[in-house]
N, C-alpha and C positions, 0 to 999 in steps of 0.2 A: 641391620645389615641387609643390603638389598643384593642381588648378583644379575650378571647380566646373560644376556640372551645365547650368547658363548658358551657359561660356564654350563646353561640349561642342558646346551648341545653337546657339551664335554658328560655333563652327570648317566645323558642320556646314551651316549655311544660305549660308555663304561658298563652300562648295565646291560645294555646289547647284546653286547662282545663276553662277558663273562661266561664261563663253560666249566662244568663239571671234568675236572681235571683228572684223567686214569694212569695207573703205570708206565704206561707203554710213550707216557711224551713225559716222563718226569724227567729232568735232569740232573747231576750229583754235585753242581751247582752249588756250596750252600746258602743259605740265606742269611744277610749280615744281622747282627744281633739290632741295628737302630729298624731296617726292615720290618724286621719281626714286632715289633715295641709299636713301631704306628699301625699293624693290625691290629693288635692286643686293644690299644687304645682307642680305634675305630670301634670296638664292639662295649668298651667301658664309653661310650658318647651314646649308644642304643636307648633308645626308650624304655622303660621298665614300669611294670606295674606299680603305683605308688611309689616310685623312684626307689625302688626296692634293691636292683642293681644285682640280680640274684644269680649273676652265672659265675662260675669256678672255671678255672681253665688250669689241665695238666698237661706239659710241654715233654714231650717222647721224642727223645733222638739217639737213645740206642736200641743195637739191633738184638738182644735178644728178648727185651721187651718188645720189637716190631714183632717178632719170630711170632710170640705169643698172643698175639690181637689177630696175626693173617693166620694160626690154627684155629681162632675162632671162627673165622669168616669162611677159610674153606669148608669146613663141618655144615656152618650154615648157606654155601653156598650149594653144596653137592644135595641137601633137602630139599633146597628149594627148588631145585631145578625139575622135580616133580608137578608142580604147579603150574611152568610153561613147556609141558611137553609139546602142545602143540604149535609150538612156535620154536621152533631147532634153531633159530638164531642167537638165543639165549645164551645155549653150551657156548657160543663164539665170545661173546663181548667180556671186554676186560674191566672188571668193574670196581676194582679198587688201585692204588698203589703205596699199600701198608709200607712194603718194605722197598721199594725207588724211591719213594720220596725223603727228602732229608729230614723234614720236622712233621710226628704225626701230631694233634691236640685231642685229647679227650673233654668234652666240654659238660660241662656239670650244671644242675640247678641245686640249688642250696634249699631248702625245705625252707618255711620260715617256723619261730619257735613260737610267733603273737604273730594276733593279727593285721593283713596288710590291708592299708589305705586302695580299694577298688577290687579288693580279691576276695571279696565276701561270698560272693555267688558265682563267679567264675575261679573257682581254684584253680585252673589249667592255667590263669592268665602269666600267672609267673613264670611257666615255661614256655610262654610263648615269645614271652620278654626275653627269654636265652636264643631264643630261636632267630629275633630281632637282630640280637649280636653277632650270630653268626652272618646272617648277610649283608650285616655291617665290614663284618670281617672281608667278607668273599668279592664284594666293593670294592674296598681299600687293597686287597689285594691284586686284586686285576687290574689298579689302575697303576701299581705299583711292579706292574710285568709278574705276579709270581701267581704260579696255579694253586689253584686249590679246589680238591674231592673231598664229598661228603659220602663216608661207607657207614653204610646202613644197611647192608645183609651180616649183621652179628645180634646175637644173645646177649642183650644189655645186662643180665646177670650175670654172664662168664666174663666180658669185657668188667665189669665189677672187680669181680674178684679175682683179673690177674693185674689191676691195679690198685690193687686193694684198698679199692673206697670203701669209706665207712657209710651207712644206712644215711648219715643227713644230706649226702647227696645224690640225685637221681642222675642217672647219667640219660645228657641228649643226643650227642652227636661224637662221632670219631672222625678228623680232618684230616685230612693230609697236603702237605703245603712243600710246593716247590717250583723252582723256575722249570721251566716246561722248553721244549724244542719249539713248539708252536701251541699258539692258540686256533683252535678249529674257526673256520670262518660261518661256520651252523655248528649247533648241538648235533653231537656224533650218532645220539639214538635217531634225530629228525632223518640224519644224511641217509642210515642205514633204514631207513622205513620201516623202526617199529613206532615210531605216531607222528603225528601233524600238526602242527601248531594252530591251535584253536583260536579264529578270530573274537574279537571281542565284547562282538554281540551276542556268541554262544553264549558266551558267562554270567551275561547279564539277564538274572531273571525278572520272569513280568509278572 
């Protein structure tokens, strides 16, 4: 399958345009259930360590399972806010939308039982392969008009255990997925000047 020089600049303006999605532009919109199914299946097409295919996904669309993930997140957002005291911008920004958005996902790696083809020495590989899926997801989803946040200020043990996953899966990420009022035309942390996009040759070391 070859694609042309279009679709390059379609893959590329999708990946552009993709933005960490907060409460504050979620919409009550829901998302149609076929919607949801070509995310789902964009992150089962991710690459995986030895085609291991290790990630779990749990689908949260009531609220008082929401209730119970955003008392995690406040807890851990009021601690952490210790750490950028000196940056008062922080208290402002809204950094999740547990409970605006209509569908949240809890994403899981699956431990394996034997061993995997390439994960001999690298044992993190396989959740890196979850990690794969989600921006397979976050892809598919932006080109699909619907936002999607990644919250990561929570206690992957207490998000555990008010989902009551059992030990063979490590939990990675907590999403939140919904049509949005707008997508930002820059990433909101760039606009409000807590950092700068680092050209290319930064990253590249010599």
């Amino acid at each position: 399958m070859h694609f042309s020089k279009q679709d390059s600049k379609t893959l590329n303006k999708i990946i552009v345009a993709r933005r960490d999605v907060r409460g504050n532009h979620f919409c009550q919109k829901p998302i149609e259930k076929k919607v949801l199914k070509k995310i789902l299946l964009s992150a089962q097409n991710a690459p995986s360590v030895g085609f291991s295919q290790p990630w779990r996904f749990i689908i949260i669309e009531n609220d008082e399972t929401k209730d119970k993930i955003h008392t995690i997140f406040t807890s851990s957002y009021e601690k952490s806010k210790k750490k950028f005291q000196e940056r008062p911008l922080y208290k402002n920004l809204k950094l999740e939308g547990i409970k605006e958005a209509p569908i949240n996902i809890a994403v899981l790696y699956k431990k394996p039982k034997k061993a995997v083809l390439g994960q001999t020495y690298m044992k993190k590989s396989g959740e890196y392969s979850v990690v794969c899926a989600i921006e397979n997801m976050w892809l598919m989803a932006r080109s699909l008009n619907v936002g999607m946040g990644w919250v990561s200020i929570v206690r992957p043990k207490k998000v555990k255990k008010a989902l009551n996953i059992s030990p063979e899966y490590k939990f990675i990420a907590y999403l939140c997925l919904g049509y949005t009022d707008e997508f930002l035309t820059a990433p909101e942390l760039k606009t409000l000047g807590w950092g700068k996009r680092k050209k290319i040759k930064k990253c590249i070391l010599k």
